[in-house]
NUKE-991959 format. One record per atom (N, C-alpha, C): residue in three letters; x, y, z. Coordinates in steps of 0.2 Angstrom, whole numbers, plus 5000, padded with zeros to 4 digits. Layout:
N
ALAXYZ ...
// end
This chain:
445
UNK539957605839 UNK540457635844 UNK540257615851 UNK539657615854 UNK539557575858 UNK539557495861 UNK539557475854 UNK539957395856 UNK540857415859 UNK541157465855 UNK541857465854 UNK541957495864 UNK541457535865 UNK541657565872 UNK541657485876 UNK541057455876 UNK540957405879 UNK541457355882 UNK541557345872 UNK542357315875 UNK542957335878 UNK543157375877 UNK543757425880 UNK543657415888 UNK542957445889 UNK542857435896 UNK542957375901 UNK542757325896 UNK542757235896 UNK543557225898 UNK543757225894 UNK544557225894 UNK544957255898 UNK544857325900 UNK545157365902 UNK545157315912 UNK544457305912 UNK544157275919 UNK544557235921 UNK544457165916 UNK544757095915 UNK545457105919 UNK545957165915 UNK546457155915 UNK546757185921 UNK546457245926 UNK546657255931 UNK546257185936 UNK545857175935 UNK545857115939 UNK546457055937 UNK546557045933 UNK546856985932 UNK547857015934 UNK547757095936 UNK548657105941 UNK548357105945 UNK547957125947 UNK547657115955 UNK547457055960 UNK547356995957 UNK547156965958 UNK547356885959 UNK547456855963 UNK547956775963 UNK548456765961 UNK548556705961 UNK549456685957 UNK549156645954 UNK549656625949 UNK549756565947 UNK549856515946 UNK549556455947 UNK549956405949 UNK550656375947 UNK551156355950 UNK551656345948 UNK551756265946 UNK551856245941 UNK551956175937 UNK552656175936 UNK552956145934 UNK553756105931 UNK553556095926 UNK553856165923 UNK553756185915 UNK554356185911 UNK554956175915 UNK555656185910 UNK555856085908 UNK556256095901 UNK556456015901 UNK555955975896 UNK556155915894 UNK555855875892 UNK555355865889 UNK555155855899 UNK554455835899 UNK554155845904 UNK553655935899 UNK553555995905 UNK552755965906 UNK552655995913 UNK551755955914 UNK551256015912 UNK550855965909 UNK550356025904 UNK549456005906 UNK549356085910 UNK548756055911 UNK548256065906 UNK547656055907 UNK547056055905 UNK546956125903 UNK546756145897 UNK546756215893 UNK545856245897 UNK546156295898 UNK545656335901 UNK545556395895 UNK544856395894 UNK544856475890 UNK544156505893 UNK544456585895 UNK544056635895 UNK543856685893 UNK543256735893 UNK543056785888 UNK543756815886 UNK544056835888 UNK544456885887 UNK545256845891 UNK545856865889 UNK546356835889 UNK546556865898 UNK546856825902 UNK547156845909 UNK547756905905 UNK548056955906 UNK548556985905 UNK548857015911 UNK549257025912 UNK549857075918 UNK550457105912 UNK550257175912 UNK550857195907 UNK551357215910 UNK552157225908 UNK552657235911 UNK552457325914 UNK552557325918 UNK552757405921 UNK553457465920 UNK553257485915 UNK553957505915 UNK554257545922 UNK554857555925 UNK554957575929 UNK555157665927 UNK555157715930 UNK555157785926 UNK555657795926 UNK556257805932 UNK556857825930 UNK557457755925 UNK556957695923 UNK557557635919 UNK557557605925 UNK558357585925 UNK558857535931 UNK558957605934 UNK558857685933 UNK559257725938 UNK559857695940 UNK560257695945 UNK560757655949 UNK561057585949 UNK560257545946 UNK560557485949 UNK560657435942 UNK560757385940 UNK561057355935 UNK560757275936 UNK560757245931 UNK560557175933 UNK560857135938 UNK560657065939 UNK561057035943 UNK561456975938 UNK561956945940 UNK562056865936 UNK562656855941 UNK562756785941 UNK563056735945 UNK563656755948 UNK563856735952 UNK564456735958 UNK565156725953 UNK565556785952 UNK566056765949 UNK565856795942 UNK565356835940 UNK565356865936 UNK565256935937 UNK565456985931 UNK565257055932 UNK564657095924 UNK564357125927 UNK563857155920 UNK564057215921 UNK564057245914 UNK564157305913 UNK563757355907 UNK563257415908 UNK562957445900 UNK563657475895 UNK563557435893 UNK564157475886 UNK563857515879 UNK563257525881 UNK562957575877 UNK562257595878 UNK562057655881 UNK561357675882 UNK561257725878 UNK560457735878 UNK560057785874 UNK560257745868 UNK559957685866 UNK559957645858 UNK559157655858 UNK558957645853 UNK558257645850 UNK557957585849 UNK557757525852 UNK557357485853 UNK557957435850 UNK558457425854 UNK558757365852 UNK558657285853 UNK558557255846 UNK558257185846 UNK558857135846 UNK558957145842 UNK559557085839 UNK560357115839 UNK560957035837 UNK561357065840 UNK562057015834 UNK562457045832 UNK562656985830 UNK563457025831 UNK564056995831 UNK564956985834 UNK565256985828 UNK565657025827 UNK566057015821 UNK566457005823 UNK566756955818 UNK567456915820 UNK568056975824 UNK568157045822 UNK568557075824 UNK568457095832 UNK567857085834 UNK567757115841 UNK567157185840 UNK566957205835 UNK566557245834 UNK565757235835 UNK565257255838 UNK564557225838 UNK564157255833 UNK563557235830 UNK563057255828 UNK562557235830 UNK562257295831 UNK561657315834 UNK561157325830 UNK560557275828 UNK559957295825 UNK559457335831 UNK559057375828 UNK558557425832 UNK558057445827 UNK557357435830 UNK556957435825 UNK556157385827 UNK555757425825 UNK555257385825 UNK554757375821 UNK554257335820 UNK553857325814 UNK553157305817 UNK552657275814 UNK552057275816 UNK551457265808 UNK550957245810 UNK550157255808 UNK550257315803 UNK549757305796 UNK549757355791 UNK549357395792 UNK548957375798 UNK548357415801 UNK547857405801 UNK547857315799 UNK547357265799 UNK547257235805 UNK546557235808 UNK546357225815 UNK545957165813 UNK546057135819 UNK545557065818 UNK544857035821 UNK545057065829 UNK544557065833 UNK544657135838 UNK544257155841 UNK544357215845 UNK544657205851 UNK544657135854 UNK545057115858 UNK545457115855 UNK545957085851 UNK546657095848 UNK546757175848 UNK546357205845 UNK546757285846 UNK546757295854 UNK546357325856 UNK546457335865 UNK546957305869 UNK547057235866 UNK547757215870 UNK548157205869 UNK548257235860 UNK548957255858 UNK549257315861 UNK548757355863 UNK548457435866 UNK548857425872 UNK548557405875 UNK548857375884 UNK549757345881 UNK549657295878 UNK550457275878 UNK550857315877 UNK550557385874 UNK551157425868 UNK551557465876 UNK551057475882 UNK551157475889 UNK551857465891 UNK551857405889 UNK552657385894 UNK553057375889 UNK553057415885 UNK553657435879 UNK554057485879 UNK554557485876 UNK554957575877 UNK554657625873 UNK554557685876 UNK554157735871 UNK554657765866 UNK555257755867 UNK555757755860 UNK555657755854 UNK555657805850 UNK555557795843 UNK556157725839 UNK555857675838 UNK556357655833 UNK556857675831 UNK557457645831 UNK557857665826 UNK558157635818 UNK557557605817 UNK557557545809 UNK558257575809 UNK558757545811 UNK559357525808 UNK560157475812 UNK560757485810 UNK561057445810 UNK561657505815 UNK561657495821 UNK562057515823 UNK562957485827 UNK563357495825 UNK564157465828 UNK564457505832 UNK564557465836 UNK565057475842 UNK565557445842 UNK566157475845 UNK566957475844 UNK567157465849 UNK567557425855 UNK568157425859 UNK568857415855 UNK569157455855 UNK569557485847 UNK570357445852 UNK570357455859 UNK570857415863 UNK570657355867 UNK570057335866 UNK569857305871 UNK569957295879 UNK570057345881 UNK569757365889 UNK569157355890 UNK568757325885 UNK567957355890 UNK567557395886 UNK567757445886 UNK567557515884 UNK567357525877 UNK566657515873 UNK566557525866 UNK566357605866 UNK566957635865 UNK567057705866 UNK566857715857 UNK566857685852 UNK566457695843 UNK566057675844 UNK565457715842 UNK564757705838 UNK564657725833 UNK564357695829 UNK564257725822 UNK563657695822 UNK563157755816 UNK562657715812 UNK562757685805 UNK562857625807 UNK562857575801 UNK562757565795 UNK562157575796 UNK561557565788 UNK560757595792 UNK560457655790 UNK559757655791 UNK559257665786 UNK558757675790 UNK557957695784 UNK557957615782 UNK558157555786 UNK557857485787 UNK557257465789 UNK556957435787 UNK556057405786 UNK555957365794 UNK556257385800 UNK556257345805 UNK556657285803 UNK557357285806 UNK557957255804 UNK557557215810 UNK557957155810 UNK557957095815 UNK558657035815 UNK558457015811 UNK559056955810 UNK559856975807 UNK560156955811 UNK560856965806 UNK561156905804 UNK561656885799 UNK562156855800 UNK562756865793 UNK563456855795 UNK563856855792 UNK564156805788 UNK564256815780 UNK564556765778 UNK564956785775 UNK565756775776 UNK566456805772 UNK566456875770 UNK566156915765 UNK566156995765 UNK565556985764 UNK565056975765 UNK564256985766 UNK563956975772 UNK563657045773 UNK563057055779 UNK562357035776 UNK562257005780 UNK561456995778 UNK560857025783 UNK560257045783 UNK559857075787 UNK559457045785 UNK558757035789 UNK558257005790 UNK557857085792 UNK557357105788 UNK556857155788 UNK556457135788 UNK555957175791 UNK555057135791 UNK554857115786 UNK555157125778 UNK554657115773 UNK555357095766 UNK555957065772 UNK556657065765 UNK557157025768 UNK557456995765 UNK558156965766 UNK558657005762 UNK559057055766 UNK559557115761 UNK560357095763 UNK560457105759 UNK561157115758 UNK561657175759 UNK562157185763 UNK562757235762 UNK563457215761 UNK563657225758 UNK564557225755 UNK564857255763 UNK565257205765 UNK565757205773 UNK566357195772 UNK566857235775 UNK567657225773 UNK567657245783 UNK568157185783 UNK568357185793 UNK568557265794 UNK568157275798 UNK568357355801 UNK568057425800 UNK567757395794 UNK566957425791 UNK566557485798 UNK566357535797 UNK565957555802 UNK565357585799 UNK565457595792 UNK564557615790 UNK564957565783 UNK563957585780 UNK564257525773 UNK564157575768 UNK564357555762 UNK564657555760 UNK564157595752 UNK563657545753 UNK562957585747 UNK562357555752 UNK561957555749 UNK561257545750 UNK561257455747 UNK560757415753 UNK560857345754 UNK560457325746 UNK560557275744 UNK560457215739 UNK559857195740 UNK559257165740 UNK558757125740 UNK558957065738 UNK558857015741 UNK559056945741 UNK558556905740 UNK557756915744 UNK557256875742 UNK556756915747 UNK556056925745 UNK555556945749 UNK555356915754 UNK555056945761 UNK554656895766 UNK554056915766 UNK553656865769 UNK552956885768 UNK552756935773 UNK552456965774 UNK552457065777 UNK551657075776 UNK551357035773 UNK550457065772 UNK550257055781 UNK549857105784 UNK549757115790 UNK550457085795 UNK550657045797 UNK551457045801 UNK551257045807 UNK550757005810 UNK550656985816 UNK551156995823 UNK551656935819 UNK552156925820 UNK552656975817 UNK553057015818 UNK553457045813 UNK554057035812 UNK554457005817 UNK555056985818 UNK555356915816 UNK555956935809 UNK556156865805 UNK556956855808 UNK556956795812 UNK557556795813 UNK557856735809 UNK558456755809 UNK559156765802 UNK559656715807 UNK559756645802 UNK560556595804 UNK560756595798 UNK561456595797 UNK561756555788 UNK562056495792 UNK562056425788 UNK562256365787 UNK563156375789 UNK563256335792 UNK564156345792 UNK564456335786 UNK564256345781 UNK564856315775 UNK564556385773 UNK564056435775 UNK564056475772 UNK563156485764 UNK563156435763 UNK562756415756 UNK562056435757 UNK561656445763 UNK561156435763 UNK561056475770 UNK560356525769 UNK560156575775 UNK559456535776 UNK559356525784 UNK558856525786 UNK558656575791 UNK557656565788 UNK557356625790 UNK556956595796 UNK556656645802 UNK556156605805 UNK555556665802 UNK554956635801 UNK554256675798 UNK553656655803 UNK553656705807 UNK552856705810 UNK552456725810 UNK552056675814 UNK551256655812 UNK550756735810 UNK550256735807 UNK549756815806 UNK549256805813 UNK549456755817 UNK549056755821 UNK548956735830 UNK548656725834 UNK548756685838 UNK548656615836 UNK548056595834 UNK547956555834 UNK547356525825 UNK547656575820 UNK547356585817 UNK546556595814 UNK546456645820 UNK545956675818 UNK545756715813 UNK546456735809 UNK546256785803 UNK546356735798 UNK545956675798 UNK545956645793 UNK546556595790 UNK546656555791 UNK547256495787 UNK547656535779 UNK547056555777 UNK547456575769 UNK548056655771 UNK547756675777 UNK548356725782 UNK548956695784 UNK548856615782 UNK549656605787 UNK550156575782 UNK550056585775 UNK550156555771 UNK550956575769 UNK551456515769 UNK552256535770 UNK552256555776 UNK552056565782 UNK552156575788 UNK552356535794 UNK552256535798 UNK552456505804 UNK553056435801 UNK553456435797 UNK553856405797 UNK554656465797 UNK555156415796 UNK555856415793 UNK555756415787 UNK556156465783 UNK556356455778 UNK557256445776 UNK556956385771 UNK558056395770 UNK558056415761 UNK558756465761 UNK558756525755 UNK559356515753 UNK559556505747 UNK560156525743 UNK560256585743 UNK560856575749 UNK561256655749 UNK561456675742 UNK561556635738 UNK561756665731 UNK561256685727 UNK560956635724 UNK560156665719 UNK559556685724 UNK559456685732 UNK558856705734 UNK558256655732 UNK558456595729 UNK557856535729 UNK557856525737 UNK557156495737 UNK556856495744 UNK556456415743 UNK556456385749 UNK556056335749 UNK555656345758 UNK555256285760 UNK555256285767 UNK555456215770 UNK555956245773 UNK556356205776 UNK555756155783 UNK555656185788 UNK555056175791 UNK554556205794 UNK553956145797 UNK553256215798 UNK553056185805 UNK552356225805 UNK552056245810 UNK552456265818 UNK553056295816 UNK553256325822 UNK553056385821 UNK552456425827 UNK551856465828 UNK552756535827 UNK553056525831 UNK553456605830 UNK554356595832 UNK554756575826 UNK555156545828 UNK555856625828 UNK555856645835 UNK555856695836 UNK556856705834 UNK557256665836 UNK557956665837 UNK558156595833 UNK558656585828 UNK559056535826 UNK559556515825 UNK559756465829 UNK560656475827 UNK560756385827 UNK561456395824 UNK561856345822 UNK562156315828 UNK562256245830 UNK562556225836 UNK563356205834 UNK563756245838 UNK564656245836 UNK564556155835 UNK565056155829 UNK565256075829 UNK564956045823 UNK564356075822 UNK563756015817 UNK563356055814 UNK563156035811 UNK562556055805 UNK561756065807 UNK561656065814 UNK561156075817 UNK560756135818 UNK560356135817 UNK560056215817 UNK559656195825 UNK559456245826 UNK559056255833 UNK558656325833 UNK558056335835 UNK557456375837 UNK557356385843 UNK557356455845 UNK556656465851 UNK555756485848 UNK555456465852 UNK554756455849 UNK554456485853 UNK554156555852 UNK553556565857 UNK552856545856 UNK552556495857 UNK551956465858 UNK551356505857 UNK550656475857 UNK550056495858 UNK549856525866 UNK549356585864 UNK549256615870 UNK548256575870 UNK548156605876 UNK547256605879 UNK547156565881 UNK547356495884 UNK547356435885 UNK547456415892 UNK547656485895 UNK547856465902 UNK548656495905 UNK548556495910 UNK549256525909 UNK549856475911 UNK549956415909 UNK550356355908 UNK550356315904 UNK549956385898 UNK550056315892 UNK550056395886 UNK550256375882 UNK550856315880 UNK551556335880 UNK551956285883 UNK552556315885 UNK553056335876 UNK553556405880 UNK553956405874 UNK554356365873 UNK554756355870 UNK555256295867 UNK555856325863 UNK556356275865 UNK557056245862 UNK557056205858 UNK557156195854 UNK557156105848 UNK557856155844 UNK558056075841 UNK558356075834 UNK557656045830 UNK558056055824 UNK557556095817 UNK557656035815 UNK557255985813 UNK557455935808 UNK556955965801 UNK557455935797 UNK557155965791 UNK556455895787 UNK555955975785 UNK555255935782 UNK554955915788 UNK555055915796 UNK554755915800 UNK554155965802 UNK553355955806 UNK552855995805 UNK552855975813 UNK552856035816 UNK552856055823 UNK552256085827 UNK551656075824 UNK551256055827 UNK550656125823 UNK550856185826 UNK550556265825 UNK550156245816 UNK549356255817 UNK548856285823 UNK548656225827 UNK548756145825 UNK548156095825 UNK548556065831 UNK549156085834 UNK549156035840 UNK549856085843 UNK550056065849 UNK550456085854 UNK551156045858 UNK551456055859 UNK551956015861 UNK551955925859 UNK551855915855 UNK551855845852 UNK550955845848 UNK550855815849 UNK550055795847 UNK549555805855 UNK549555865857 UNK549155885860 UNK548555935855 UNK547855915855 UNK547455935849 UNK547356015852 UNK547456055846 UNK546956125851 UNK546456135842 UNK545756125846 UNK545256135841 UNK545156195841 UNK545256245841 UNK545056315841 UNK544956325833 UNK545656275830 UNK545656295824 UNK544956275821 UNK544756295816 UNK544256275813 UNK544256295804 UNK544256235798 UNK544056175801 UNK544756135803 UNK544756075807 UNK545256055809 UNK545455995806 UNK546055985805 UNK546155935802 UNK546755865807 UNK546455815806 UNK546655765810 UNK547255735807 UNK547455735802 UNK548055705799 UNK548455745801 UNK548555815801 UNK548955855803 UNK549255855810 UNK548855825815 UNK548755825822 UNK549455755822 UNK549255715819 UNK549755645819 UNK550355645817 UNK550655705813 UNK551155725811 UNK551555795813 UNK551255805820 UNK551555845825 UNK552255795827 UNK552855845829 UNK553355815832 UNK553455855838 UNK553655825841 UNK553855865850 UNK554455895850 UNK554355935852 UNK555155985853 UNK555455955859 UNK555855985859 UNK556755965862 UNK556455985871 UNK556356035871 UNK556656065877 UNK556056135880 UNK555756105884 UNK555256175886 UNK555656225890 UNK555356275890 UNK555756335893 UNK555156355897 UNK554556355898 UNK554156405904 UNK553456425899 UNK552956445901 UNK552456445896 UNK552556525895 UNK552456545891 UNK552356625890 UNK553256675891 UNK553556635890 UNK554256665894 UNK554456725889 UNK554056705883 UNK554356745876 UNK555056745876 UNK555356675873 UNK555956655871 UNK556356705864 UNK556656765865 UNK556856815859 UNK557656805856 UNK557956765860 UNK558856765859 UNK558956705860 UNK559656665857 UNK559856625856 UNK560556635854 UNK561056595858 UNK561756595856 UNK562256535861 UNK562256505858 UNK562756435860 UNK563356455860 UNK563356435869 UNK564156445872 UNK564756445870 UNK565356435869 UNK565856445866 UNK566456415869 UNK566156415877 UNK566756405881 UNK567056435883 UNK566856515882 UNK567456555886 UNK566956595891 UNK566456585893 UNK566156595899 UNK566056545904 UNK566956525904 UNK566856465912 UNK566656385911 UNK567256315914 UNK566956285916 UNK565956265913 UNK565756295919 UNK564956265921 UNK564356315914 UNK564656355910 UNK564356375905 UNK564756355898 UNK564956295897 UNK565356295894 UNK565056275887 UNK564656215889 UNK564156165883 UNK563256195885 UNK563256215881 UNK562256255881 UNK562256305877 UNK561756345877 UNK561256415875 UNK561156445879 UNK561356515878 UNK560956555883 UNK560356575878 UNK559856575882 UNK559056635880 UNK558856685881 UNK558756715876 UNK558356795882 UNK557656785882 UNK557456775887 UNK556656795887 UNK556456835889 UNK556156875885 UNK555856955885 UNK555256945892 UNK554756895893 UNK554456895897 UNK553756895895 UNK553256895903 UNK552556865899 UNK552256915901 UNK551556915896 UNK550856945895 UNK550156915899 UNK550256835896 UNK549656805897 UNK549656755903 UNK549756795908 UNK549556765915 UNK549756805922 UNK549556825927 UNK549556855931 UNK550256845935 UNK550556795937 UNK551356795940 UNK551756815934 UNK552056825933 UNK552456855928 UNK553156805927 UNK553056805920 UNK553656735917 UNK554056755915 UNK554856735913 UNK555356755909 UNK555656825912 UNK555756875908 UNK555956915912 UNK556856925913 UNK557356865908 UNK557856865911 UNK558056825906 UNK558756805905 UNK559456775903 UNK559456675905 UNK559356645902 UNK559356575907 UNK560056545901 UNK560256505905 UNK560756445900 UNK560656375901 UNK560356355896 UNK560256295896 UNK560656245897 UNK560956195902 UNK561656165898 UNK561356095894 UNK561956075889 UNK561856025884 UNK562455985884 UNK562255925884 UNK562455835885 UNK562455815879 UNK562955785876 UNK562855745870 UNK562855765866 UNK562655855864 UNK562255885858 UNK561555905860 UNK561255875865 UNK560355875867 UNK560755935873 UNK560155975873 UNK559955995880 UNK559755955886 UNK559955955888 UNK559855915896 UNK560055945905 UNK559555935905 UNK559455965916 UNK559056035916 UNK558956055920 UNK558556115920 UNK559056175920 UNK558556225916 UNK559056285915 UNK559256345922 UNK559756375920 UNK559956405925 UNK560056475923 UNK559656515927 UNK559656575927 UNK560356605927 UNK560356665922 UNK561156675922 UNK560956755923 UNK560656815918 UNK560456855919 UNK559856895921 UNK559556905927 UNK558956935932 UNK559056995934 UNK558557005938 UNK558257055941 UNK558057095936 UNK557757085930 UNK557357135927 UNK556757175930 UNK556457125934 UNK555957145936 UNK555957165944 UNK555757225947 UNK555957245954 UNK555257195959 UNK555557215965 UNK554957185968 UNK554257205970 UNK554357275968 UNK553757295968 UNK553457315962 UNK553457265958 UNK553357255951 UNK553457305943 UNK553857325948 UNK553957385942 UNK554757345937 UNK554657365928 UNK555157335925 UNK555357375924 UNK556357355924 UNK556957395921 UNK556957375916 UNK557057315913 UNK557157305906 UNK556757245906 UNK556857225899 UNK556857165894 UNK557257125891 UNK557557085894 UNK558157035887 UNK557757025879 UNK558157025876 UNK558157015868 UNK558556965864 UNK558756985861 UNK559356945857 UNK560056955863 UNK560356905862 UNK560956865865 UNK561556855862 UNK562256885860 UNK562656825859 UNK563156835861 UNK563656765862 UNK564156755864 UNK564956805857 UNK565156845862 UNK565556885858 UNK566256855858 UNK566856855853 UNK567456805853 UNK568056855858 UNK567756895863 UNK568256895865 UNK568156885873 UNK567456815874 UNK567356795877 UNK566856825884 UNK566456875881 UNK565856895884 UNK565256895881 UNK564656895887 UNK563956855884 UNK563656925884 UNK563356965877 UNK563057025876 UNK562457035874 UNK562157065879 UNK561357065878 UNK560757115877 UNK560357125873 UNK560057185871 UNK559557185874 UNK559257245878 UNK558857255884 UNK558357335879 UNK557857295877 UNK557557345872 UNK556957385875 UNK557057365883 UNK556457425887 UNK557057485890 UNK557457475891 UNK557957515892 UNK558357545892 UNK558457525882 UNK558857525876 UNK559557535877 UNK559857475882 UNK560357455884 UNK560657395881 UNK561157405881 UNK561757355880 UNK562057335884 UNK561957275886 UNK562457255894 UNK562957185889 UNK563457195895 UNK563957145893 UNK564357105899 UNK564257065899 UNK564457005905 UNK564956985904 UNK565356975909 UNK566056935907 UNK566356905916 UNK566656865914 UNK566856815924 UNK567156875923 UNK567356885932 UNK567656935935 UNK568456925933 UNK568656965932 UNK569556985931 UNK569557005924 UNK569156995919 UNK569157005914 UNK569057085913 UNK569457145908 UNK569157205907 UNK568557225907 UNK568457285912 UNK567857305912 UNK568057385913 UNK567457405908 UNK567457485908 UNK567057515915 UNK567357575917 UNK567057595920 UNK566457635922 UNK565757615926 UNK565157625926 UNK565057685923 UNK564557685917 UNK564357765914 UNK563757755915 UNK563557835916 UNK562857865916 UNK562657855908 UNK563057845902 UNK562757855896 UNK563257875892 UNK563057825887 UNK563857785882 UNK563457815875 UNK563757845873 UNK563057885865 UNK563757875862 
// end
């Protein structure tokens, strides 16, 4: 008991010193070829947890660019994560959270999961699938239903022809979908298991293949950096690809430590990942990341970092593994917690027309504060190419106090970018100016 105070008090110290204290150096971290310094480890991890702000946005709303307008289309949601557009104009809204079976590893990971659970919403979950309706399209998602609940921490969505699919902390399930649909219809199908023993990571995000044939999972890591042991990680930190029909499963690819958002890039058979990285390393390393997914490729997670950068923490460590790292695409910022992903459409303008938008929920492990906001990558060729461009900000005030979080992102077919804001348990929806907009509510239930 008195080691456990010691520590607490260790940590507790650490961490108000490390918001009190300094800045960050600023490096050129988005892009390519982000610069990576020298890994730095101390007792205990640098942390600045998000502050929540006490009355929310109260009054004021995010910002986004010149020529654009944001609006909440639905408040008082239950920890909304993910987000998927049904062809007809109706949204679904997962809400839900997951976690650890209760298995603790070191006392520092409890404490500063403690601290982290800080800048989180104290909203009870809603494990479920919540739809929203603009029934005339004005704007206004004047229907809410509850979809399907008593979900195991819903995450991933995707639709293929009359099937819904959900990604649960511990299941790939299925539900029977007819266009118009506003609850379902029975209780979802089991389609294949996911690995769920302790769930470090808890969250499996959910692509299907355009032709339909085959659902990919992302599975993350049990760890930071594998301290609970290698035989913990096992079927983890990769992609899985699944027969949407039989539920066969193979791994498509690995070592990506927590492949948070997936999607298909309009046009081609490409998958793409956001990845959020290893922590304690310093607060510029290691950045999050954009890639396309090549298949039977090994991305590095635990033995190495953005290409063949070695991190020996792991132990024992293996050298062949290290040479068989591939570099990702596109860094996004070190700790930015990259959670959303959704490639543009073309109906948000010219200058956003070719890229991905991201949500990055934002950082823990380092004293200036990362992410925090909506960015869009733009894309050349089919590649990401140029630095990204802040699209949706002001989450964070300036006297540090947070309104929200971005989460899951996507582009909706009736040509607005909708986003799930899970400290606020908001739903904003962005569209260029002259487009229908509802008018400002205190609370859309």
């Amino acid at each position: 008991m008195t080691r456990l105070r010691s520590t607490t008090a260790l940590l507790l110290s650490c961490t108000l010193l490390s918001a009190c204290g300094g800045q960050d150096p600023t490096l050129p971290q988005t892009g390519p070829n982000p610069t990576l310094p020298e890994p730095h480890r101390g007792l205990l991890p640098t942390m600045k947890i998000a502050d929540p702000a006490k009355n929310g946005w109260g009054n004021s709303r995010p910002t986004v660019p010149q020529g654009f307008t944001i609006t909440a289309i639905a408040t008082d949601m239950k920890v909304p994560r993910q987000i998927l557009a049904l062809p007809n104009g109706d949204i679904l809204v997962a809400e839900g959270k997951g976690g650890q079976d209760g298995h603790i590893m070191r006392p520092k990971d409890f404490f500063a999961g403690v601290l982290k659970e800080r800048g989180t919403s104290s909203t009870k979950p809603g494990q479920r699938l919540t739809l929203l309706r603009d029934a005339n399209g004005d704007g206004v998602y004047e229907g809410r239903t509850v979809f399907a609940e008593n979900l195991n921490a819903p995450y991933g969505l995707a639709l293929v022809g009359n099937h819904l699919f959900v990604a649960n902390q511990d299941a790939v399930v299925r539900f029977d979908y007819q266009p118009g649909q506003t609850r379902a219809s029975g209780p979802p199908t089991v389609i294949t298991s996911l690995p769920s023993r302790l769930n470090h990571h808890w969250t499996k995000s959910l692509a299907a293949s355009p032709d339909g044939r085959f659902l990919y999972v992302g599975i993350g890591s049990n760890s930071n950096i594998g301290e609970a042991g290698l035989e913990a990680e096992e079927n983890r930190a990769m992609i899985w690809q699944i027969d949407a029909q039989t539920g066969a499963s193979r791994q498509f690819a690995t070592g990506l430590r927590n492949p948070t958002a997936l999607a298909f890039q309009p046009g081609s058979n490409q998958l793409f990942a956001t990845v959020q990285e290893r922590d304690e390393i310093g607060a510029n390393l290691v950045p999050d990341y954009l890639t396309s997914v090549r298949e039977g490729a090994f991305y590095g997670w635990p033995f190495a970092y953005w290409g063949q950068h070695p991190d020996r923490r792991v132990q024992p460590y293996r050298e062949d593994m290290l040479a068989k790292a591939v570099r990702p695409d596109y860094a996004l910022g070190s700790h930015v917690a990259a959670l959303g992903l959704s490639f543009s459409s073309g109906v948000m303008g010219s200058r956003f027309a070719s890229g991905a938008f991201v949500g990055e929920h934002g950082s823990w492990n380092r004293r200036t504060p990362a992410g925090y906001k909506v960015v869009f990558v733009p894309f050349i060729g089919g590649h990401p190419s140029g630095p990204p461009i802040d699209f949706v900000t002001g989450f964070q005030g300036s006297d540090g106090k947070t309104f929200g979080r971005p989460v899951g992102v996507t582009v909706d077919p009736r040509g607005a970018l909708i986003v799930a804001d899970d400290l606020a348990n908001v739903i904003w929806r962005v569209v260029p100016a002259g487009r229908p907009q509802p008018p400002r509510l205190a609370s859309v239930r």
